[in-house]
VOTIBA-974156 format. One record per atom (N, C-alpha, C): residue in one letter; x negated, y, z negated. Coordinates in steps of 0.2 Angstrom, whole numbers, plus 5000, padded with zeros to 4 digits. Layout:
N
AXYZ
...
END
This chain:
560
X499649945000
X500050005000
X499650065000
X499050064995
X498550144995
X498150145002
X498150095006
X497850105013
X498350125017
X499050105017
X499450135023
X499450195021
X499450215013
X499750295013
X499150335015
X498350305015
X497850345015
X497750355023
X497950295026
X497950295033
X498550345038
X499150355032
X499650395035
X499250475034
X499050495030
X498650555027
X498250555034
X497650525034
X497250525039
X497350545046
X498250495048
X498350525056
X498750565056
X498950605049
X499250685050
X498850715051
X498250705048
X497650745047
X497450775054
X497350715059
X497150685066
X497550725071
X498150725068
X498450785073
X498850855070
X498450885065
X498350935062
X497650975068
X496950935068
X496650965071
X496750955079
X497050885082
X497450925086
X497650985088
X498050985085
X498451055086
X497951135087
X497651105082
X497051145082
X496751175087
X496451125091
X496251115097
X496851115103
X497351115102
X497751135107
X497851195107
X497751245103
X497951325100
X497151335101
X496551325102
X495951365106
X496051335114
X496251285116
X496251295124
X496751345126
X497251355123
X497651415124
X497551475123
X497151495117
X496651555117
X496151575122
X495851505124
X495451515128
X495551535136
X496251505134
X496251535142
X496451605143
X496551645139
X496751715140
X496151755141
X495551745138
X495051765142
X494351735143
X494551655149
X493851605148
X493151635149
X493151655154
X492651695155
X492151755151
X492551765146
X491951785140
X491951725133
X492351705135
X492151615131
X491351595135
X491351575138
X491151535142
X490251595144
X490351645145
X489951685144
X489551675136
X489951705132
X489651705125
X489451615124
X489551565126
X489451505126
X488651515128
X488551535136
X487751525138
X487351585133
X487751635133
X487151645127
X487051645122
X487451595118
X487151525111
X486651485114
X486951475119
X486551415122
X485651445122
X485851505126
X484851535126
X484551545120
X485251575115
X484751635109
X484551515105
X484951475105
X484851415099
X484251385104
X483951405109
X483651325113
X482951395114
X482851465114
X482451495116
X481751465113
X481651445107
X481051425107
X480751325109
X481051315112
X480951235113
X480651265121
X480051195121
X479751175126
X479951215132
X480751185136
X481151215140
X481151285142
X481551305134
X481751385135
X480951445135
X480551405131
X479951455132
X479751455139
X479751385144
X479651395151
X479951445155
X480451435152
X481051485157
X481251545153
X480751575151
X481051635147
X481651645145
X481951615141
X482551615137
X482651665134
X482151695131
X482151725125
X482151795129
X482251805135
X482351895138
X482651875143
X483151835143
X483851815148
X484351865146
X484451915149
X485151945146
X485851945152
X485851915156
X486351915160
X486351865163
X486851845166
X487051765169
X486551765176
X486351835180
X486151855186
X485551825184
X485251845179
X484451855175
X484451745176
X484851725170
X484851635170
X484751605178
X485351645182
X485151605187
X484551615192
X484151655190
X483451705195
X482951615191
X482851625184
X482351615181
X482451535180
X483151495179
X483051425179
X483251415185
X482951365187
X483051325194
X483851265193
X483951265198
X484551195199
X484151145197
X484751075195
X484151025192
X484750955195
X484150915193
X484550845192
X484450805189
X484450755188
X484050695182
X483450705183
X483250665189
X482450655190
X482050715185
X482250795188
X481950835186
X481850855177
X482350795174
X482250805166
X482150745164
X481750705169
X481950615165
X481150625161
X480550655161
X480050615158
X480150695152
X480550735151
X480750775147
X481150735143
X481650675144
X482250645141
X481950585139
X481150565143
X480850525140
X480350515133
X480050575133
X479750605127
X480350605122
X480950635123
X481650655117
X481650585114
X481650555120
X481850455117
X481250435113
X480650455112
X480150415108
X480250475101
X480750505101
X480650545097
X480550615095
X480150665102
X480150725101
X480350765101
X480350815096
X480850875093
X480650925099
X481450975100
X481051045103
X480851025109
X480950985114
X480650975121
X481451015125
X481850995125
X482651035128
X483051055124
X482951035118
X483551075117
X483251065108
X483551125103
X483551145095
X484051075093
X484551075095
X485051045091
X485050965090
X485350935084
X484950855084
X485250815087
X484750765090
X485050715095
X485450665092
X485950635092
X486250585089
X486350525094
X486050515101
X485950465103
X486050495109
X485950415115
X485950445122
X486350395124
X486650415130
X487350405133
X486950365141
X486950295140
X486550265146
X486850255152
X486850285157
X487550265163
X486950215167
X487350215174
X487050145181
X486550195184
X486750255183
X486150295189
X486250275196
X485950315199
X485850285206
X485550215208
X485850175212
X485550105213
X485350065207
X485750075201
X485750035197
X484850055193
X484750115194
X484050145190
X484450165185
X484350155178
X484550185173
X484450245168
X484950305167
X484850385165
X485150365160
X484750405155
X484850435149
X484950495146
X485550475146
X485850555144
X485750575135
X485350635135
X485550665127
X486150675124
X486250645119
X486950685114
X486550705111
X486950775107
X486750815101
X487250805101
X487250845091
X487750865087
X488150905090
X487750975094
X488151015096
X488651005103
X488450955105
X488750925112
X489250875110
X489250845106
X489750795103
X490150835100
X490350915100
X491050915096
X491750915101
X491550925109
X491950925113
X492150875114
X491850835113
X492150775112
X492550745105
X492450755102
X492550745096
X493450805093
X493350865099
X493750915098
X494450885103
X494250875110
X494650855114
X494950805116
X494550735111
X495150685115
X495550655110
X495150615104
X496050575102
X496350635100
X496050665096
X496550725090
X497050765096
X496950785102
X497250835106
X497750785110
X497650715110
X498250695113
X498450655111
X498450635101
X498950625097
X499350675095
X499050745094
X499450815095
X500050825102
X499750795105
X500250815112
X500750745111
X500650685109
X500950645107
X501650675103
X501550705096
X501750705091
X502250765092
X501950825098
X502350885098
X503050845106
X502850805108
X503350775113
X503850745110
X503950725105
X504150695100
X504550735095
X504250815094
X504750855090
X504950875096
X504950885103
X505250895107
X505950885107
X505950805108
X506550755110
X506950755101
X506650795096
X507150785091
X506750735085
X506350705088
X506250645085
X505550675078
X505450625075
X505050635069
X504450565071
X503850615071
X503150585072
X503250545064
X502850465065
X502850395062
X502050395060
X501650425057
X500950425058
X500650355056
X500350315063
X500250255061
X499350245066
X499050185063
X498350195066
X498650165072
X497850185080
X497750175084
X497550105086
X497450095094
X496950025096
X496550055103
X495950035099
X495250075105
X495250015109
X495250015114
X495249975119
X494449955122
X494350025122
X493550035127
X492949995122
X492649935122
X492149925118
X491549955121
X490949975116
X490350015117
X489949935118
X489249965122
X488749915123
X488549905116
X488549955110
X488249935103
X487549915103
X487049955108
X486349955110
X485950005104
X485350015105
X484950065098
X484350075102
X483950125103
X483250125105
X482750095099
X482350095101
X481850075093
X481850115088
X482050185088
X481950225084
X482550235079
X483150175083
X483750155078
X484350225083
X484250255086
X484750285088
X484950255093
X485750265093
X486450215097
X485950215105
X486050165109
X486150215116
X486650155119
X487250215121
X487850175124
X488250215126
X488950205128
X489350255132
X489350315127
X489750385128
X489650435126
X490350435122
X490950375125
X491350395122
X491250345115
X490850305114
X490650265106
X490050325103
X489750355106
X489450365102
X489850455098
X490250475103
X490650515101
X491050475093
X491250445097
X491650405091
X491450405086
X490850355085
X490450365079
X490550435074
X490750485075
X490850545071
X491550535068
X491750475070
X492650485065
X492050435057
X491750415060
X491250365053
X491750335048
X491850365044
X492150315037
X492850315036
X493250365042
X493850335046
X494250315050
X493750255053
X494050205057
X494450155053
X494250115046
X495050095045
X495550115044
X495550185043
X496350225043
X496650245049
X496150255054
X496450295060
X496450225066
X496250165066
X496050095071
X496350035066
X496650015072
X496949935069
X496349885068
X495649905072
X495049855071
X494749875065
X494349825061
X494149845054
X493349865059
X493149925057
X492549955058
X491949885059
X492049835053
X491449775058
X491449765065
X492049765066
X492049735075
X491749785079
X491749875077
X491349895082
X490349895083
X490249835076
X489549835079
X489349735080
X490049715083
X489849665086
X490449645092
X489749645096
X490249645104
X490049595108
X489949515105
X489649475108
X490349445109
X490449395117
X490849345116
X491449375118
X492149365112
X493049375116
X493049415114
X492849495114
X492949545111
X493649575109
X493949565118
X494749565119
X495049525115
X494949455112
X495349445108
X495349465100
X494749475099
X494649515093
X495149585091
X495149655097
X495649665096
X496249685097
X496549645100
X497449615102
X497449595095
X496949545091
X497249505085
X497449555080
X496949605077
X497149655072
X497649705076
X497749715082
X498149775085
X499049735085
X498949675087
X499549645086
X499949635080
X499549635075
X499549625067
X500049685063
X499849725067
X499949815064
X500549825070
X501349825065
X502149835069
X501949935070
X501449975067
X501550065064
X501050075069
X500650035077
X500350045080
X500650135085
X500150185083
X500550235087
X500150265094
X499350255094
X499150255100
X499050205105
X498550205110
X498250175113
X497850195116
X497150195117
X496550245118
X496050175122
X495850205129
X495450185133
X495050235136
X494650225140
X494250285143
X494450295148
X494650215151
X495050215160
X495450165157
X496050175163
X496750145162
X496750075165
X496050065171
X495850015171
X495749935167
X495649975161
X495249935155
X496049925154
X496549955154
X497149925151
X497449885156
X497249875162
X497649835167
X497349765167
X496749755165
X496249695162
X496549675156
X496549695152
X496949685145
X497549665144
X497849685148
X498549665148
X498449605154
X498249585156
X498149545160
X497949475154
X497149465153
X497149445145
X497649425140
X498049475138
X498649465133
X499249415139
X499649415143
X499849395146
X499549315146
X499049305148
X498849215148
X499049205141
X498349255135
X498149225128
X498749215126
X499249255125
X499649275119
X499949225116
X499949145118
X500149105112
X499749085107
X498949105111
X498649075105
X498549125100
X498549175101
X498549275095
X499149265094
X499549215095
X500149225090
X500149155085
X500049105086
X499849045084
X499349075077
X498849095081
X498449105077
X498549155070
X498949205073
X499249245067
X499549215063
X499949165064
X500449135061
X500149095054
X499449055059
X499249015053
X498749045049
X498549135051
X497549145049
X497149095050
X496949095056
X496849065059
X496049095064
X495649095066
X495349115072
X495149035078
X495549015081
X495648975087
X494848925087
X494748875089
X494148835092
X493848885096
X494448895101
X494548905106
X493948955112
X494149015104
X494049075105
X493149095105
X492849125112
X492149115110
X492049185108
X491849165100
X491249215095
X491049155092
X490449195090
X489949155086
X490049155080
X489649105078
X490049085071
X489949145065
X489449185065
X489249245061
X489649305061
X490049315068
X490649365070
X491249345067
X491549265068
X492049245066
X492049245058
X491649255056
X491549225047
X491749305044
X491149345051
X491549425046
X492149445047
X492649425053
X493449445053
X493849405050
X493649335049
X493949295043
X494049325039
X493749385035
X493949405030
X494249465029
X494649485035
X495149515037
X495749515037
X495849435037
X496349395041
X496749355034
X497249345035
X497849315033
X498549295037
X498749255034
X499349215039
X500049275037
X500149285045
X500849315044
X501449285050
X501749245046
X502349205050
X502749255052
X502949295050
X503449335049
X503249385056
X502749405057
X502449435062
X502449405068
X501949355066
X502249295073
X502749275078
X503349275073
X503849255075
X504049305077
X504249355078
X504449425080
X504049435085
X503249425087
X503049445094
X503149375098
X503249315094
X503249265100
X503949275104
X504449305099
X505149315103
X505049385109
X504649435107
X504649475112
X504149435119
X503649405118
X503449375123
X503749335127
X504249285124
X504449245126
X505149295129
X505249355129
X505949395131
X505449415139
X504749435140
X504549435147
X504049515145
X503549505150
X502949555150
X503449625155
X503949665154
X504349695156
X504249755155
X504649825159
X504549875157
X504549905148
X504849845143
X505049865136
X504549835133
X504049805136
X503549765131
X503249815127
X502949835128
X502549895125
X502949915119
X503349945119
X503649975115
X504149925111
X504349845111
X504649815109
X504049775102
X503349775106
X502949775102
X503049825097
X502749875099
X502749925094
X503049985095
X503849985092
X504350035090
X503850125091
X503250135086
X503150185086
X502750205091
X502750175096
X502150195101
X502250265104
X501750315101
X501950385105
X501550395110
X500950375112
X500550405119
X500050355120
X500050335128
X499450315129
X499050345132
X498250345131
X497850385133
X497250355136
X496950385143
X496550365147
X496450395154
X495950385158
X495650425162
X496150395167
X496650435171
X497250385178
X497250415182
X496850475184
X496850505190
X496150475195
X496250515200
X495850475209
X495950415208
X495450395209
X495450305210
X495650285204
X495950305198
X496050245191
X496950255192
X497150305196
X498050305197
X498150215199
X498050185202
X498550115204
X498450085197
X497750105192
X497750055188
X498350095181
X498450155182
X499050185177
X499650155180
X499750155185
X500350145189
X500350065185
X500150025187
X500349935185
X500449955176
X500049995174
X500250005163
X500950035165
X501050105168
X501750095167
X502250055167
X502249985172
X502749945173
X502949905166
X502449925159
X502549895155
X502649925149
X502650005149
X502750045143
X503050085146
X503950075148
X504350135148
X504450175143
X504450245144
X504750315137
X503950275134
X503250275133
X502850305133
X502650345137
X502350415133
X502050455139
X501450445140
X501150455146
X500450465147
X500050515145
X499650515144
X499050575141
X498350555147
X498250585151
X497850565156
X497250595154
X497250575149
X496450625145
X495950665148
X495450655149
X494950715149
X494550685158
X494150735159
X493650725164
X493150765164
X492650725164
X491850735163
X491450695164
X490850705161
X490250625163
X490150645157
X489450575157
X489050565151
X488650635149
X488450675155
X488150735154
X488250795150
X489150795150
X489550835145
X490350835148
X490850865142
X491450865144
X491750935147
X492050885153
X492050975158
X493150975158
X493450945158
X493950975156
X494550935153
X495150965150
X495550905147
X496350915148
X496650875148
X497450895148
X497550935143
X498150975145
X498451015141
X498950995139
X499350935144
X499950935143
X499950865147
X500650805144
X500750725144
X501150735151
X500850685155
X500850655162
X500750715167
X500150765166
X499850795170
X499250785172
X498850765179
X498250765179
X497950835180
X498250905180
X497750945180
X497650955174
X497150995173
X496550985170
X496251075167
X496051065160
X496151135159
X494951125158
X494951205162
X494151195160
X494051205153
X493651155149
X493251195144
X492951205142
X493051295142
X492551325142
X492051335135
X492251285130
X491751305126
X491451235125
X491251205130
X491051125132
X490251145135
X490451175142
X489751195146
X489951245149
X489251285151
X489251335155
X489251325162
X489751355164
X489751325172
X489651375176
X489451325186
X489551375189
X489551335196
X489851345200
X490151305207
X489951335213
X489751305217
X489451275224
X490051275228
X490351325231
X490851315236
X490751255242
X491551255242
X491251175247
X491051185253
X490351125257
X490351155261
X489551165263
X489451205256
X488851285254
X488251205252
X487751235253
X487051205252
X486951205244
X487151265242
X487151285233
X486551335233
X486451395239
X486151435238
X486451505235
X487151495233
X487451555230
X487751495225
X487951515218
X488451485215
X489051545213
X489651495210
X490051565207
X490051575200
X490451595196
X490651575189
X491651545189
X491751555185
X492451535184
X492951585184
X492651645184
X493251715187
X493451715194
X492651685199
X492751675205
X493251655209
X493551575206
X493851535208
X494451555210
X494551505218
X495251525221
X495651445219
X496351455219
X496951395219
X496551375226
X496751305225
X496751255232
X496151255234
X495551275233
X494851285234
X494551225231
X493951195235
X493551135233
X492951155231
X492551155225
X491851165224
X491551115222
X490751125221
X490251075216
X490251085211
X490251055206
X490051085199
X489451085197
X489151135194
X488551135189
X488451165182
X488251125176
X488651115170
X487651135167
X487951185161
X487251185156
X487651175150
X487151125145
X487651095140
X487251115133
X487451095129
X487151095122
X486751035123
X486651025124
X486150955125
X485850965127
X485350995132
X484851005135
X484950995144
X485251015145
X485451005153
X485451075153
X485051105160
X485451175164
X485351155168
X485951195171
X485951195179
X486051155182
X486451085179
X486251025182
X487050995185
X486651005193
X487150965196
X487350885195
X488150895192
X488650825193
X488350795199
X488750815205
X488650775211
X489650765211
X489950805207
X490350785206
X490850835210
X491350865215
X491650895218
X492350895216
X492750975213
X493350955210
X493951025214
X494451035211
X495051055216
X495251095212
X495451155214
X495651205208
X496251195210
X497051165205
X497551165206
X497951235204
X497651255200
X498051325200
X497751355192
X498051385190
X497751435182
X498251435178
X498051405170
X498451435165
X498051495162
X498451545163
X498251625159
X497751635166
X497151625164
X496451655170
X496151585168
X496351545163
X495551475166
X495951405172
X495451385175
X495651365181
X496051285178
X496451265181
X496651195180
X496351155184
X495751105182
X495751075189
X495750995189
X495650975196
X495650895194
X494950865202
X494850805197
X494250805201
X494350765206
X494050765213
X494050735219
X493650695220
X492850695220
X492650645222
X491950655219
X491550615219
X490950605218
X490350605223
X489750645226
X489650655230
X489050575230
X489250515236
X488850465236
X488950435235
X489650435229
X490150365225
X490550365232
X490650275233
X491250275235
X491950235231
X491650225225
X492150195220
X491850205214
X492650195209
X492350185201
X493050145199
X493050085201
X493650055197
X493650065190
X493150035189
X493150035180
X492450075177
X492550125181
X491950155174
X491250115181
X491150095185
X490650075188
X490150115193
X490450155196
X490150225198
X489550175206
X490050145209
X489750095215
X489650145220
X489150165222
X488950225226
X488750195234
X488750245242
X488650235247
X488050185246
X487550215241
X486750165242
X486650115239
X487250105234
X487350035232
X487649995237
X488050015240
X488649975247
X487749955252
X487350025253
X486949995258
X486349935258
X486149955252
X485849885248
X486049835248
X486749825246
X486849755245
X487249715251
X487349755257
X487149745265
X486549735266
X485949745265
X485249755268
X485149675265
X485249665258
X485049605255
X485349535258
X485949545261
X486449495263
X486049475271
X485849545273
X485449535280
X484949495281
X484649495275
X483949485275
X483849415270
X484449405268
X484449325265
X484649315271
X484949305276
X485249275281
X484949275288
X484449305288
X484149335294
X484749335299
X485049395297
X485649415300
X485849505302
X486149515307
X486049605307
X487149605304
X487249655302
X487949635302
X487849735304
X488149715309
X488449775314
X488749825310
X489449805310
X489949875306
X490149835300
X490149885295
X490449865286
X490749915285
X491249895279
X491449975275
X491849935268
X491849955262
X492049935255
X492749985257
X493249925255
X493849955251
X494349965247
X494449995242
X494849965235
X495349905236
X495649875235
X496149835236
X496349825228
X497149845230
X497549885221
X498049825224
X498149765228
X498549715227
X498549655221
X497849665216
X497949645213
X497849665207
X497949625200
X497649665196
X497449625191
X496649665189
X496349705190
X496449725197
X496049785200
X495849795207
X495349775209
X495049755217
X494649735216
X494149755221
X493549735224
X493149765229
X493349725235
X493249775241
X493549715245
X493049735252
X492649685255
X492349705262
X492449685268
X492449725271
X492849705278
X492249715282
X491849665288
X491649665293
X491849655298
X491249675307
X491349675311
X490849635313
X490749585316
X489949585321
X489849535314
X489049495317
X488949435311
X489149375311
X489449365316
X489949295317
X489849235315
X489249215315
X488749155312
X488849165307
X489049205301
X489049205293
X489749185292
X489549135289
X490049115282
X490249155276
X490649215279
X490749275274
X491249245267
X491649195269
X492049175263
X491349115259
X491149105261
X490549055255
X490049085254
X489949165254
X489549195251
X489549245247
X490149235244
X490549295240
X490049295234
X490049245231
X489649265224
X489049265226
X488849265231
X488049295232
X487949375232
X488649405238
X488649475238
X488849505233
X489349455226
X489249505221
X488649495216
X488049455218
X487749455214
X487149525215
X487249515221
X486649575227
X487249655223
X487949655223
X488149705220
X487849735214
X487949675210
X487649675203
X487049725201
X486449675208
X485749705206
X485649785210
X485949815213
X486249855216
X486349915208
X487049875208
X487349945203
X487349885196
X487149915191
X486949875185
X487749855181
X487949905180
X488649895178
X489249845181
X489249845186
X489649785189
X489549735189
X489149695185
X489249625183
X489449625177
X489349685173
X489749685167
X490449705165
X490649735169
X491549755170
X491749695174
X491349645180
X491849585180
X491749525176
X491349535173
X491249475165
X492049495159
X491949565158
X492649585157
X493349575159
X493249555164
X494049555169
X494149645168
X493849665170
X493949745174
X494049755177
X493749705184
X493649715190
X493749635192
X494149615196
X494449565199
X493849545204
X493549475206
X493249445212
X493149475219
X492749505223
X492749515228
X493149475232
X493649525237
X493749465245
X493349505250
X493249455255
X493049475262
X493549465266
X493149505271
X493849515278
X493649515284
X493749505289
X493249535297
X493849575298
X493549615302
X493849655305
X493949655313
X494449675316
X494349665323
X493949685327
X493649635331
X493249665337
X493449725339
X492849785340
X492949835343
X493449905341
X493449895333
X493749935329
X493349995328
X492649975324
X492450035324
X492250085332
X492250045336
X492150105342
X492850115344
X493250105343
X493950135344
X494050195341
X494050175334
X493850235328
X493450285332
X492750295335
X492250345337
X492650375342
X492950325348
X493350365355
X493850395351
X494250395345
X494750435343
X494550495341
X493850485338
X493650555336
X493450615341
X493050585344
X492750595350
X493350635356
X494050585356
X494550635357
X494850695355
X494550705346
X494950765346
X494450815346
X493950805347
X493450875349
X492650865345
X492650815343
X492150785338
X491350765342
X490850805343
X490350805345
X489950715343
X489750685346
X489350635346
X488850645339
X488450685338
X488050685336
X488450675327
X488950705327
X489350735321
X489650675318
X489850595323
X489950555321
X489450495316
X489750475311
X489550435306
X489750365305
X489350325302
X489650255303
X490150265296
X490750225297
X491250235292
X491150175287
X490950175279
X490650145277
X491350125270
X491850185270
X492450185265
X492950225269
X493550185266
X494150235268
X494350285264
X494050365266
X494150415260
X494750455263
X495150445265
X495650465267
X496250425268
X496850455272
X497450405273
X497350375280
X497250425283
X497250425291
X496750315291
X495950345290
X495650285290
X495750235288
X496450245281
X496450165279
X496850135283
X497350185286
X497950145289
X497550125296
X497050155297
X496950125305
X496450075305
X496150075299
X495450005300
X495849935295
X496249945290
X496549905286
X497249885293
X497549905295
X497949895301
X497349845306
X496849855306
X496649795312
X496049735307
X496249725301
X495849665300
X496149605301
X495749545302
X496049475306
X496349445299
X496749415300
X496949355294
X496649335290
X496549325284
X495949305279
X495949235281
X496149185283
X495949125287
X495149125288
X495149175292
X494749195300
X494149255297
X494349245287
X493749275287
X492849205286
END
């Protein structure tokens, strides 16, 4: 009883500073641009005497013209043996503020970046995701009349639970954010804090067991919506045995953890008949649009990343959590957080401005002028460039986004595309030079040329999955080399053996494509006024046009 009440305290607390945080993005938007100003100049007066700011004379920067004369544009490469020193430990090389771990993404062709967190760069995170849309939860809720049930959450997203030798975490940015709720995770999470520092084995079933346990479930928190289309997929097969199991306190033969994991949730665990018996009837009632909610009565908001390529994977969560609202949380990278919803089932996107200092690349432009954020027109495409509290200036995302329109004067945006990427089902970030490599490998195990290729999402199943279509090759046994090319994907992009060890990410298919497609494709262009030289070999479908004209001429999978 003193944990429910302490736990109920705690998630009022949770969307108290929500609220909080919904009333400075509001503030902020009335006048961003001297937010966002007085941002970069913290940033110079707190970083002026570190290695960095001494190079670039920080300490006599007095205007934004001055910043951009004096630091150059950057990219990883350009901060890696500077990122490399931070990681053996040195103070003052990029930034004053204390590192609390580094955020390790795929990189380019699976070469691995490490991103700095600090204190100071973790509060944007720590400011704008669960608390801001448990808040927008709770206030939808007094909307409709109803009264907020404050009940703990289920993290879906498991961290790699990595450490340098120095003992500091390195893993996604959303665990190591996390790590700042600290001595709140049993009050505010159905998993007992053990589980977050072991993630060997059924992780999934570790927690469905505690989230299932818990009727006062009122979030659902993923990073992408992806992760909840795999999991629900997971719960669908499991579900007799997490209900078996409950019933008797039990943890299954079945279930692969190790025996040192199982021994420490054992002591979590106790048999609840009563509970059992009530989810085996809603399972056994069918995985329908009530499930969600028939589980758990209080369910106020799910949360996760569902726009570009993650919308098919929200769309299949909807068909199971009707009257849940979405919360399509935030958009950023590992390198900081650049903007977050303000409001439930919108993906535009409010900039935050007291996240990073920004400044955009109109589309198109080389990046020999940039703008600020007063520039910004609606409907216009730029590149982003973010300086963070972490030790980043200057530094190109690579990331391209859309100004949908303004609340007050800051821009609303949502992001379009990735310049390189041609996908990210789950957090994977499979780039044009990952696609090329692991064609080049396939040619060269086979002493084979494959003429025309292109990768394209394929959302008929779920998970979703990667799917290749060729032309030319004809000699290759492309259906009996699938787990070759994903193993060549793998070595490629690093994370993609591990989101499909997950069930993230569904099996590749292969496809051929018809004879003569890709040159039809170039005479079509060619017809509407498109110079030779200007033509490209089509390597994704990034548009509509494309998909319905090459996905229109693949042969039968028979015949692949």
């Amino acid at each position: 009883m003193l944990k429910r009440m302490l736990s109920r305290a705690a998630m009022r607390l949770m969307v108290v500073k929500g609220n909080m945080s919904l009333r400075r993005l509001e503030k902020a938007s009335e006048n961003p641009m001297k937010v966002n100003a007085a941002l970069l100049k913290r940033i110079l007066r707190e970083n002026r005497n570190t290695e960095y700011g001494k190079a670039h004379g920080f300490g006599k920067i007095r205007s934004i013209e001055e910043f951009k004369e004096k630091v150059p544009q950057s990219n990883y490469e350009d901060f890696a043996p500077m990122i490399e020193r931070v990681k053996n430990g040195e103070k003052n090389v990029l930034t004053s503020s204390r590192i609390l771990g580094f955020s390790r993404t795929s990189g380019s062709s699976g070469v691995p970046k490490y991103i700095p967190a600090s204190a100071a760069s973790l509060k944007a995170y720590v400011r704008y995701t669960w608390t801001r849309a448990l808040a927008l939860g709770a206030k939808e809720l007094k909307r409709q009349g109803k009264r907020y049930q404050p009940g703990r959450g289920v993290f879906l997203s498991p961290a790699t639970n990595e450490c340098l030798p120095n003992g500091l975490p390195c893993s996604n940015i959303a665990e190591i954010g996390a790590r700042e709720y600290g001595a709140f995770y049993p009050f505010i999470l159905t998993v007992p804090k053990t589980l977050f520092d072991m993630h060997d084995g059924d992780y999934v079933y570790s927690i469905y067991r505690f989230a299932l346990a818990d009727p006062d479930v009122t979030f659902i928190f993923s990073v992408f919506f992806s992760v909840n289309v795999s999991q629900l997929a997971y719960l669908r097969k499991n579900w007799k045995t997490l209900v078996d199991d409950m019933e008797k306190g039990v943890i299954s033969d079945t279930v692969d953890l190790k025996p040192e994991v199982k021994a420490a949730l054992m002591k979590y665990i106790k048999p609840m008949p009563e509970r059992a018996a009530y989810l085996r009837r809603q399972f056994e009632q069918g995985f329908d649009e009530t499930l969600l909610r028939r589980i758990w009565p209080n369910l106020t908001v799910l949360c996760g990343i569902g726009n570009a390529s993650f919308k098919p994977a929200a769309d299949t969560v909807r068909a199971v959590a009707e009257g849940v609202p979405f919360d399509f949380s935030i958009y950023g990278a590992s390198e900081g957080l650049v903007a977050a919803c303000c409001e439930l089932e919108s993906t535009d996107m409010q900039l935050l401005t007291d996240s990073c200092f920004y400044e955009f690349i109109p589309f198109g432009e080389n990046g020999e002028r940039t703008l600020t954020l007063d520039q910004l027109q609606a409907g216009e495409k730029y590149e982003i460039l973010i300086t963070t509290r972490a030790g980043l200036y200057r530094y190109r995302l690579k990331d391209v986004i859309e100004v949908k329109g303004f609340r007050g004067k800051c821009p609303l945006i949502s992001f379009v595309y990735r310049k390189g990427q041609l996908f990210n089902i789950a957090g994977e970030k499979f780039s044009e030079e990952d696609a090329r490599n692991t064609i080049e490998m396939l040619e060269k195990a086979h002493d084979t040329h494959i003429g025309h290729w292109l990768f394209y999402q394929d959302d008929s199943v779920a998970p979703s999955r990667y799917a290749l279509a060729v032309e030319g090759a004809d000699d290759l046994d492309l259906e009996s080399c699938i787990d070759e090319i994903e193993e060549y994907m793998g070595r490629c992009n690093r994370r993609y053996p591990g989101q499909r060890a997950k069930f993230f990410i569904e099996r590749l298919v292969v496809r051929r494509q018809a004879p003569g497609t890709h040159d039809e494709w170039a005479k079509l262009c060619l017809s509407r006024g498109a110079s030779a030289s200007q033509l490209k070999p089509v390597h994704s479908l990034d548009n509509p046009e494309k998909r319905e004209f090459f996905l229109s001429r693949l042969l039968p999978e028979t015949e692949a």
